[in-house]
C-alpha positions as CSV (number, residue, x, y, z in Angstrom):
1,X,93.5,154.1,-113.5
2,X,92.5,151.1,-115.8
3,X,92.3,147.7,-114.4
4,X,91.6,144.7,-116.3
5,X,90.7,141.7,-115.2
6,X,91.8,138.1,-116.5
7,X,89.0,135.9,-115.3
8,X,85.7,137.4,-113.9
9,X,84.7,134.8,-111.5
10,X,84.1,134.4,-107.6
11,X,87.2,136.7,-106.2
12,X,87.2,138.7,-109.5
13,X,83.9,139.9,-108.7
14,X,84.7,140.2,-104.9
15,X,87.1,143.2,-105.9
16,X,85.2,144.3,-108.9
17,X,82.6,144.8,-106.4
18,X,85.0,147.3,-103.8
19,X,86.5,149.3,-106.9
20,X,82.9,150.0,-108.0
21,X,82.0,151.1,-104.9
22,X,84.9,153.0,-104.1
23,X,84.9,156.9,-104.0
24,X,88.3,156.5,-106.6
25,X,87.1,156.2,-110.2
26,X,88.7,153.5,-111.6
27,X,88.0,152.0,-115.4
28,X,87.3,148.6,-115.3
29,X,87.2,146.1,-118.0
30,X,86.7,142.5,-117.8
31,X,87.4,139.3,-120.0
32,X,85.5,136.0,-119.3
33,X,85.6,133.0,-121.4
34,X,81.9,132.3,-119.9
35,X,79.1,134.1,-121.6
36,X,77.0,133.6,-118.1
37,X,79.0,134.9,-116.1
38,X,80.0,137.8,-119.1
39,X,76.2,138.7,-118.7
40,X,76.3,138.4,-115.0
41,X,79.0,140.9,-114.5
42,X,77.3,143.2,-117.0
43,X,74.1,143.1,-115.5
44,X,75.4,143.6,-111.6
45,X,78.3,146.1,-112.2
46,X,77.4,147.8,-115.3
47,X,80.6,147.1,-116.9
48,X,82.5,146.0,-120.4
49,X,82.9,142.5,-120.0
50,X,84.3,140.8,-123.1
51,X,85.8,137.4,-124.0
52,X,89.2,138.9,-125.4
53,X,92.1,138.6,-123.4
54,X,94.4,141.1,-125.6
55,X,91.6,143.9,-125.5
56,X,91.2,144.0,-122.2
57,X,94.6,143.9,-121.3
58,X,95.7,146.9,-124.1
59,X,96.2,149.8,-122.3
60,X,95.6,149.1,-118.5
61,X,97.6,149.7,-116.0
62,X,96.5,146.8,-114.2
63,X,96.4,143.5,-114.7
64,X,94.6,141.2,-112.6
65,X,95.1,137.6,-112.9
66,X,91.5,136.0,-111.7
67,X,92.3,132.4,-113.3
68,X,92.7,128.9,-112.4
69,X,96.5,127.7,-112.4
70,X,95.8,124.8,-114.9
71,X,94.7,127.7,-117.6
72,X,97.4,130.4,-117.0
73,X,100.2,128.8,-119.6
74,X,97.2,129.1,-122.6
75,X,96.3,133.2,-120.8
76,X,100.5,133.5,-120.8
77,X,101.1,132.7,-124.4
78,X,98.3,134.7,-125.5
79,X,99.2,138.0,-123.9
80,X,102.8,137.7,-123.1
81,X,103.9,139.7,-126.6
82,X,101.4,142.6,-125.6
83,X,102.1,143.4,-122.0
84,X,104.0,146.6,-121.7
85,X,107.0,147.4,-119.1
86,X,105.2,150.2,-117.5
87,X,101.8,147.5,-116.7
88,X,102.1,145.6,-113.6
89,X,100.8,141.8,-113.2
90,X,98.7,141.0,-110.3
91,X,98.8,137.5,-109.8
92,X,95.9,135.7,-107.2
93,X,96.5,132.0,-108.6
94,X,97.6,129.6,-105.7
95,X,100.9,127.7,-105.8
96,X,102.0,130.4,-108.9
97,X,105.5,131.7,-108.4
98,X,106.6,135.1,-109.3
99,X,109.7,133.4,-111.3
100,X,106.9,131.2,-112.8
101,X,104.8,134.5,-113.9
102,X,107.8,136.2,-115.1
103,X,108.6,134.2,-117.5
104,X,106.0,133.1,-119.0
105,X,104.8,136.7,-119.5
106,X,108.5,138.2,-119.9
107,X,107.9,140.8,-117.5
108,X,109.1,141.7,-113.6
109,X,106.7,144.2,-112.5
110,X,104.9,141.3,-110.4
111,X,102.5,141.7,-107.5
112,X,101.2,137.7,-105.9
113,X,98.5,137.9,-103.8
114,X,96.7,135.5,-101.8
115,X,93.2,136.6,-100.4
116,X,90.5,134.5,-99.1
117,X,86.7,134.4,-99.4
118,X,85.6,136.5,-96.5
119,X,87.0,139.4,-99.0
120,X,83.6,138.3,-100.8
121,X,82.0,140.5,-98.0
122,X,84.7,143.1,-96.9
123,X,86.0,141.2,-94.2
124,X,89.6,138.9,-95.6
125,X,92.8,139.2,-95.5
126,X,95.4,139.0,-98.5
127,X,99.1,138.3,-98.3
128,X,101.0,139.9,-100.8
129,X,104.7,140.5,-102.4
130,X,106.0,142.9,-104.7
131,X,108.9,142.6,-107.0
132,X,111.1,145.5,-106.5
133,X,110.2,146.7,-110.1
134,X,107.1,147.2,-109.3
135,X,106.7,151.2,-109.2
136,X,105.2,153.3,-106.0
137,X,102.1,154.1,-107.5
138,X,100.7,150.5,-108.4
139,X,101.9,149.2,-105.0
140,X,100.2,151.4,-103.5
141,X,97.2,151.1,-105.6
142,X,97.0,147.2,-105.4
143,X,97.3,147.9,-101.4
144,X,94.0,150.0,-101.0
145,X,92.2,147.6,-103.3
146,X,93.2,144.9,-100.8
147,X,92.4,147.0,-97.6
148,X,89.1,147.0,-99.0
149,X,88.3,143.6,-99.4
150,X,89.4,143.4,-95.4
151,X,93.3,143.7,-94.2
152,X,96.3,143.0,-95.9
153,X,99.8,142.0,-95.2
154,X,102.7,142.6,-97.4
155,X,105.8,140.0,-97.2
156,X,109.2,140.9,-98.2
157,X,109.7,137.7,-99.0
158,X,107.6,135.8,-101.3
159,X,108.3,132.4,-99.8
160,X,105.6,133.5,-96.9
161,X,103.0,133.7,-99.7
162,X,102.9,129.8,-100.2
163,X,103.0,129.9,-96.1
164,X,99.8,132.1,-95.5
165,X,98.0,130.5,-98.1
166,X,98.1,127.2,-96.0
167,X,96.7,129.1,-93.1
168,X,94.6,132.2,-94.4
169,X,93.8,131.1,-98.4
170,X,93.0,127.7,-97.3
171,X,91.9,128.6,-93.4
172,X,88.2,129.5,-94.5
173,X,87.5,125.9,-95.2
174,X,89.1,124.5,-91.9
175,X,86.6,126.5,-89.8
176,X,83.7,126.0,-92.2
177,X,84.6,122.4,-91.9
178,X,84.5,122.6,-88.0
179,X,80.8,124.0,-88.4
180,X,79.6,121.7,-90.5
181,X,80.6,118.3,-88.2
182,X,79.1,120.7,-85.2
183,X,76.2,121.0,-86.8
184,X,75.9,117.5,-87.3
185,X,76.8,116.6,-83.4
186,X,74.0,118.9,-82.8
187,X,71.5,117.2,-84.7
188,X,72.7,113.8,-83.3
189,X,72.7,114.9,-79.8
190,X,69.2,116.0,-80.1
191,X,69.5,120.2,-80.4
192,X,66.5,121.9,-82.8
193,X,67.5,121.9,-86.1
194,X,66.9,126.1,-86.5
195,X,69.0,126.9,-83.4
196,X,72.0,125.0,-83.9
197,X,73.7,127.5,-86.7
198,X,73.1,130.4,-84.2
199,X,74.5,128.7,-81.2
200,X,77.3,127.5,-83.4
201,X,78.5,131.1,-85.6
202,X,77.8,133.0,-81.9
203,X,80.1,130.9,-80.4
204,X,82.4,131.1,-82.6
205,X,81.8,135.0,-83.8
206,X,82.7,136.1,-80.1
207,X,85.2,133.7,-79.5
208,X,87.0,135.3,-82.1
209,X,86.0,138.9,-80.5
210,X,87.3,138.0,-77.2
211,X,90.9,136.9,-78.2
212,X,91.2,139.7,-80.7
213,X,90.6,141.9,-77.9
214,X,92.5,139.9,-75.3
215,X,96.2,140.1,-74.1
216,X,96.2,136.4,-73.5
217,X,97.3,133.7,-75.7
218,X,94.8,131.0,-77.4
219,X,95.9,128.5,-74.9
220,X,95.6,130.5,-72.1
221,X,91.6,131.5,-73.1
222,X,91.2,127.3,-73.9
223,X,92.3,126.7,-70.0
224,X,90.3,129.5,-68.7
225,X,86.9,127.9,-69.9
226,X,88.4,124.8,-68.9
227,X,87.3,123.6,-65.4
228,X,89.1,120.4,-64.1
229,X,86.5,117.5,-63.8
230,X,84.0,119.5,-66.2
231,X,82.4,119.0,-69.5
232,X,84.7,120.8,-71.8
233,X,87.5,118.7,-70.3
234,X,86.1,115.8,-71.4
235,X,85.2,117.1,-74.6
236,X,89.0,118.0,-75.6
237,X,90.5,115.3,-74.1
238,X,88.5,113.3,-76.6
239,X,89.7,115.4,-79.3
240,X,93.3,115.2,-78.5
241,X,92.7,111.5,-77.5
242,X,91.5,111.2,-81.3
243,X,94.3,113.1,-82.6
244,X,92.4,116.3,-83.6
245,X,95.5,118.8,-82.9
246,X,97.1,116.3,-84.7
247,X,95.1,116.2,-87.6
248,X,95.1,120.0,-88.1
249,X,99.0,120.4,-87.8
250,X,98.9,117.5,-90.6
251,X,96.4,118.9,-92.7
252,X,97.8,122.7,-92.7
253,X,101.2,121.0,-93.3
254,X,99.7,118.9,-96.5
255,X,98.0,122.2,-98.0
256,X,101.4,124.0,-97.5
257,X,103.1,121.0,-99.5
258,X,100.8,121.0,-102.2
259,X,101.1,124.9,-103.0
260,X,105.1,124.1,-103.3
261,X,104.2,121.4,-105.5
262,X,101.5,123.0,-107.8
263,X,104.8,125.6,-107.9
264,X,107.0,123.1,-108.4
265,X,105.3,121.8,-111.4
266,X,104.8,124.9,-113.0
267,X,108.1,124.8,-113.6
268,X,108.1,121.7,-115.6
């Protein structure tokens, strides 16, 4: 199977990086504006990377979107009189509809995927949907690349795309930013400045553990640890008292917004 790829940067590379190790042989080609990164990817995978869009994309099966939003309509106009009805479209721009994709490329046999940066190291997880024109064999194939970048989860409904990139595209961000103002308490409160990152990602490595291998619910795990009277009482009250449930049910809600919008104005 050929795969090209439209864009070779940060998640481009993420799944270069499991095809190339994969026991499937799978030809790869890649075209990158950037003559960095062009040498980057030729150095580390040992691959053609090229800045032509229309040779990389002649004869794949595959064709991997790895671009920023803002850049897809010059990508579209470029390609869209070359891409054949038997190639399939994978699409991993945020706030890109399918309806969006299709017609600026005038084809249907759409995959959208959303993964998020722990694929970098084998451990995300990527919504996708499929238009029903896609055929067997490329679901199936974009669906054991996606298992090996972590887990996936295929919607029949593309609406839930938009959805999970609120929580899982964008979620990497809202728990790097909860480390990063720990890390700062720490400091304040007087902690050594080379034991606060372990106390922090062990904390919240094996939180994660327990509840993924606990029958009870994330509230019911919070009250557990809580003890009436005790520090970590006081310590969420604070936060609630300072709106910080609040604050995340906002923010999640803005990012979902947004990706409606960045849809919404694709459309213009």
């Amino acid at each position: 199977m050929k795969i090209a790829f439209i864009g070779g940067g940060t998640m481009a590379q993420a799944i270069i990086s499991v095809l190339t190790c994969s026991s499937k042989k799978y030809e790869i080609i890649v075209s990158e504006p950037i003559e960095t990164v062009r040498n980057k990817i030729k150095k580390k995978f040992e691959l053609v990377a090229i800045n032509d869009n229309l040779l990389a994309i002649e004869n794949s099966d595959i064709i991997i979107l790895c671009i920023k939003p803002q850049n897809f309509k010059i990508v579209a106009n470029e390609i869209r009189r070359k891409i054949t009805n038997i190639q399939t479209i994978v699409s991993i721009m945020a706030g890109t509809n399918i309806n969006t994709i299709s017609n600026s490329l005038s084809t249907m046999n759409i995959i959208r995927v959303m993964p998020n940066t722990p694929a970098q190291i084998g451990k995300g997880i990527s919504a996708w949907h499929s238009t029903l024109t896609v055929s067997e064999k490329s679901k199936l194939a974009v669906k054991e690349i996606l298992s090996m970048l972590g887990e996936e989860i295929q919607f029949q409904e593309e609406k839930y795309i938009d959805m999970a990139t609120a929580i899982s595209g964008s979620g990497p961000a809202y728990v790097f930013l909860f480390i990063e103002f720990l890390e700062k308490v720490g400091v304040e409160i007087g902690l050594p400045n080379d034991k606060i990152r372990q106390l922090i990602l062990k904390t919240i490595s094996g939180s994660v553990e327990l509840i993924s291998n606990s029958d009870k619910s994330p509230e019911e795990l919070r009250k557990l640890v809580t003890s009436p009277g005790g520090t970590t009482e006081a310590g969420i009250n604070s936060m609630i008292m300072n709106n910080f449930h609040k604050s995340i049910v906002t923010g999640v809600k803005k990012a979902y917004e947004r990706g409606k919008e960045l849809s919404n104005e694709e459309k213009i």
